[in-house]
N, C-alpha and C positions, 0 to 999 in steps of 0.2 A: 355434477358437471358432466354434460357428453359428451362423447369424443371429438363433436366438431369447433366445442368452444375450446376444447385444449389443444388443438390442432390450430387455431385460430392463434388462440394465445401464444404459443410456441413460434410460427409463422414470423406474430409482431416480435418476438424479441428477439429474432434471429435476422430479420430484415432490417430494424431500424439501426442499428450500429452501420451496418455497409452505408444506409443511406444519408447517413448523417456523415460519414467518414470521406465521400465523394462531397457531399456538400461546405466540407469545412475546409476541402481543397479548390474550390469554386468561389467561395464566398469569404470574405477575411477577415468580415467578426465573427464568424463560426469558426473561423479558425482559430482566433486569439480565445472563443470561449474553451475549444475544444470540444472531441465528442463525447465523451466521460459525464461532463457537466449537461451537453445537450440529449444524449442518452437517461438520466436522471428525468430533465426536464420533460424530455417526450414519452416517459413511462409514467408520470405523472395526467399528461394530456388524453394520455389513452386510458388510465383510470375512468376516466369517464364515461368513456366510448364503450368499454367491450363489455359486455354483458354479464362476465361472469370473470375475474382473477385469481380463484382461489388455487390455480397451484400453479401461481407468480412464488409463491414462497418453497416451495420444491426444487422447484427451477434455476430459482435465485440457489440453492443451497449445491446444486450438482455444479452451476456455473463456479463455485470457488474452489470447489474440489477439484475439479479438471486446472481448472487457471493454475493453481498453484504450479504441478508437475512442469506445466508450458513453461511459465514465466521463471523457473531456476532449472530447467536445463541446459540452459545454455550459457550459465555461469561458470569460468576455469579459476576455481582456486589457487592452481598452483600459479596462474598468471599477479592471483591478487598479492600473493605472499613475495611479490618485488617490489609492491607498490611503498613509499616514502612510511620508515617508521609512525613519522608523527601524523600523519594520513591516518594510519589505522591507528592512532592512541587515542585523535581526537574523533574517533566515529566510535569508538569504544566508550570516550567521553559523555557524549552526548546521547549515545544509548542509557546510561549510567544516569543521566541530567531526566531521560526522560519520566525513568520509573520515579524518581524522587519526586518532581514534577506532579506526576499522578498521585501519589499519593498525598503529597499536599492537598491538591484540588478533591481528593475523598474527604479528607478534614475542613474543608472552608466549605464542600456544598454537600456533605451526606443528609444535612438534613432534609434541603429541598429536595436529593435524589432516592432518598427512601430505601427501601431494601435491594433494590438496582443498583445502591449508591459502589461498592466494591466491585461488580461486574463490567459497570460503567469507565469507570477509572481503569479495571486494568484493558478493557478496550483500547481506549485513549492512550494507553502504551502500546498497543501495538500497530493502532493507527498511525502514532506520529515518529516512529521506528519503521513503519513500515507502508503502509499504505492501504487505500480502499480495501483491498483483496485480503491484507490482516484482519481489517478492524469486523466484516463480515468472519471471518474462521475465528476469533475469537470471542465477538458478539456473542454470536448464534450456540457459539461452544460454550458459553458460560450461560446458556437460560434469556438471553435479550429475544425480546419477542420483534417481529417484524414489525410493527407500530413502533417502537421502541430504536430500531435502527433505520427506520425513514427516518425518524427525526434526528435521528445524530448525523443521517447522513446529510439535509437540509442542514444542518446546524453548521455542519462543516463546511457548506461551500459559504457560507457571510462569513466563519469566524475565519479560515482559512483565507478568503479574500483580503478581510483584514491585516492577517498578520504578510501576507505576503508584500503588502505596502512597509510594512515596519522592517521585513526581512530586506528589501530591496533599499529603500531609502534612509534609513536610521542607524539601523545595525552595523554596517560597514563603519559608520565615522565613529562609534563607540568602541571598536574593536582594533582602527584602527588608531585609535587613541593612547590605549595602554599596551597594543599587544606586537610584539617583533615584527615589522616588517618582509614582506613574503618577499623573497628571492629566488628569482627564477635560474635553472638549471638547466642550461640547453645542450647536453650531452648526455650517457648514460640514461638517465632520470627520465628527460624526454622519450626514450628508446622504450623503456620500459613503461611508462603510460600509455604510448601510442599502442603497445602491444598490449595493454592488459582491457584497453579500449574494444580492441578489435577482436577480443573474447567475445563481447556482444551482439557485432554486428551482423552476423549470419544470421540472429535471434530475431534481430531487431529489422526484420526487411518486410516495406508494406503488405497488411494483408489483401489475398484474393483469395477468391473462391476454389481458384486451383489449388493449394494447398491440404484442402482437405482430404483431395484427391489424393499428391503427389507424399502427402508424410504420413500416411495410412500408419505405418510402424509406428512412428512415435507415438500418433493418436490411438494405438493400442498398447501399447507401454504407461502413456497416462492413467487411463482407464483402466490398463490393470495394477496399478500403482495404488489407486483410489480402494480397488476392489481386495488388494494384499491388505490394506490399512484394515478395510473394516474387518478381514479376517482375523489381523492382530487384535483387536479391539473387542473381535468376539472370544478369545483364546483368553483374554484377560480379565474381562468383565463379566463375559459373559451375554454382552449388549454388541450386537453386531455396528452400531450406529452411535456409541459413547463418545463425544462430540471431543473430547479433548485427545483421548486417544488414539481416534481416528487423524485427528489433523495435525498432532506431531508425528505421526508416524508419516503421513503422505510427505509431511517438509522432510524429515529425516531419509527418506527413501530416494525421495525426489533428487536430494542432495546425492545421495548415491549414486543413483543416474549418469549426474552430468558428469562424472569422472570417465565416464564409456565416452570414448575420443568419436565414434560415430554419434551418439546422440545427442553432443552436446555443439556438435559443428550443423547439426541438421536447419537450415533455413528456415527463418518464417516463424522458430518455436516462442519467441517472445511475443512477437505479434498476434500468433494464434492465444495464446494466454492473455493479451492486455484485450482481444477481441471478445474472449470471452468475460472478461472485467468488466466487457461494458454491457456485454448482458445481464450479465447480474446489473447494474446502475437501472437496466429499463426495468428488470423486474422489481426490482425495490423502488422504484419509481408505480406501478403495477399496483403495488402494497397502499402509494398512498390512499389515506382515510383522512377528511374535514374533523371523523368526529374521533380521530384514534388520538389518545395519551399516553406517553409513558408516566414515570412516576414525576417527572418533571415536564416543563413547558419547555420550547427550542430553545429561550432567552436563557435559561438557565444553562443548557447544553452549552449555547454558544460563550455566555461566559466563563464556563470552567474549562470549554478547550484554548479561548482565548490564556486566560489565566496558566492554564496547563503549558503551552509554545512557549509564551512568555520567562514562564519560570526557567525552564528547560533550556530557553536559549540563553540567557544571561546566566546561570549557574555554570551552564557550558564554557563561555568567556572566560570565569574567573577562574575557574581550573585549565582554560591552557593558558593561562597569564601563570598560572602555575609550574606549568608542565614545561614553558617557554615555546606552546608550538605558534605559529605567526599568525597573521589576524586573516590572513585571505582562506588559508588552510582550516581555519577554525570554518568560518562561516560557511565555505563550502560544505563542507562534511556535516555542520548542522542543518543544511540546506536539504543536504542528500537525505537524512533522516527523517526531517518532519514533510517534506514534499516531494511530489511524484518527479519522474525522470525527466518529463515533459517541461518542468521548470528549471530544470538545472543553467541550460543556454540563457537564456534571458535573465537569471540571477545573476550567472558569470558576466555578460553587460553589462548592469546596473555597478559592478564590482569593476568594470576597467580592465577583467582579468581573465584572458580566452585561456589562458594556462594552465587552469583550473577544473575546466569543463569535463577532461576525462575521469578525473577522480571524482568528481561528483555523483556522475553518470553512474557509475562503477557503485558506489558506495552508496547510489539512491537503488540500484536494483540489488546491490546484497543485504539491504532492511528487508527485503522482503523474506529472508531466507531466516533472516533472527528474530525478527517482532513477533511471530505465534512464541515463539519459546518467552519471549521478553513478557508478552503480556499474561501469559499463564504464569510466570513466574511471578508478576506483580500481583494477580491476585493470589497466591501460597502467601505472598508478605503480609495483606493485608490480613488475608484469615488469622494470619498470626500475630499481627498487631493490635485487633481486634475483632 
């Protein structure tokens, strides 16, 4: 490959997220799709067009490395540690629901997923704990080959569409069928969500292009954050680039970070991070191949994540029918788990319950900070199991 096709290459995947992201503010079924999904879509379209994608798969691997440091700097622990006990039991819950979850779906489909069939699964635990930006750092960290996560990632936007119909219109009347009624608390409580809300907002401010400019620091704090990791990684292994090492160390450091009151108030850092999310989507998009296989077909992916959400979220239900936490509380915080932040509003609609909104929010970007650990730890279960 010559330097003018990786300069090409790099070009497209740096440009189409902006252009899609103006487009999806212009146009309003781009914007219900989202650009995450149309980023995917159009790294797929340019499969065809460029000449050469062979280090879409590079690319894709630095973009989750950086995103990670972005997308939890600007997380305040100490604001979450006021949030409603049963708030955090039941995200604690359903973190719990999810690993169980995967491992079921290893036992109902290893046959069809072959020697993938563990890596696979505990993927799926950190996808649905955590999101895109997991299910890449522990794919890629457990041996999934780029063939292998286009198609889980294709898999995921039908099975994920899916469940999001069941999550919206089903799940609410089941939940709130047997489980305590939510009661809203308009003093204290309130005070303390709206604040642990506006943890994020500095993070969460559209991106432009000036920001690359104006957060030069943090954007070198990421990257040396990335570059500390592979250090540790080479100190222990001996493998400067040992894929499990390297990416808990970046979540662990990362976490470090945002306790620095300058770095984690800094502007634009979630944005910059969910920007670079979706570059990784165009270049995994880049990856697609007509004739590539994993050890399964999509239909198989998409029924074991179907199956996987499924389990996950009803398992969830009957332990906070356990636990007595209420049914709006539950389903939020399973909301926040298995889906992106970008869902949380429109699920609290569907729910009747804007009062919800900030603890979803909250508890959908702190899966991002626990699914690499969730999902490595699901696959130590299963090596152990079998």
């Amino acid at each position: 490959m010559n330097l003018f096709h990786f300069l090409l290459l790099l070009a497209v995947i740096l440009i189409i997220p902006r252009v899609l992201y103006w487009s999806c503010k212009k146009i309003r079924i781009l914007g219900f799709l989202g650009p995450s999904l149309l980023c995917f879509i159009s790294g797929i379209a340019f499969s065809f067009i460029l000449p050469d994608s062979s280090y879409a798969s590079p690319i894709s691997d630095w973009s989750v490395c950086l995103a990670i440091p972005f997308m939890l700097f600007s997380l305040d622990f100490r604001a979450m540690r006021k949030l409603a006990k049963s708030a955090i039991l039941s995200f604690i819950l359903i973190c719990f629901c999810v690993v169980i979850a995967s491992i079921a779906g290893y036992f109902l489909f290893y046959r069809q997923l072959g020697s993938e069939a563990k890596a696979v699964s505990s993927t799926l635990s950190g996808l649905f704990v955590g999101g895109l930006i997991n299910m890449a750092a522990v794919g890629s960290s457990l041996g999934l080959s780029g063939d292998t996560l286009t198609l889980l990632n294709t898999s995921y936007i039908v099975s994920g569409s899916v469940y999001l119909g069941i999550a919206a219109l089903i799940l609410p009347s089941i939940a709130r069928f047997f489980l305590p009624k939510y009661c809203s608390v308009r003093s204290q409580e309130d005070s303390v969500r709206e604040e642990a809300a506006q943890t994020l907002s500095s993070g969460m401010q559209p991106f432009h292009w000036n920001m690359l400019r104006e957060r030069l620091p943090v954007m070198a704090l990421a990257l040396a954050v990335v570059l500390v990791s592979m250090g540790i990684s080479y100190l222990l292994t001996g493998n400067s680039q040992d894929a499990i090492i390297e990416m808990l160390s970046i979540t662990t450091l990362s976490i470090a970070c945002s306790f620095i009151p300058r770095v984690r108030t800094t502007k634009g850092s979630y944005a910059a991070g969910q920007y670079l999310i979706d570059m990784f989507c165009v270049a995994i998009g880049l990856m697609f191949d007509l004739s590539a296989e994993g050890n399964a077909g999509p239909v198989v992916y998409m029924l074991l994540m179907i199956c996987v959400q499924l389990i996950a979220a009803l398992l969830h239900l009957i332990a906070a029918g356990f636990f007595g936490i209420d049914a709006d509380t539950a389903l939020i915080t399973s909301a926040a788990a298995i889906f992106s932040p970008a869902f949380i509003p429109p699920l609290a609609q569907f729910m009747k319950n804007r009062d919800v909104i900030a603890v979803g929010l909250i508890f959908s970007i702190f899966g991002f900070v626990v699914a690499n650990y969730i999902g490595f730890a699901t696959y130590a279960l299963l090596t152990l199991i079998n």
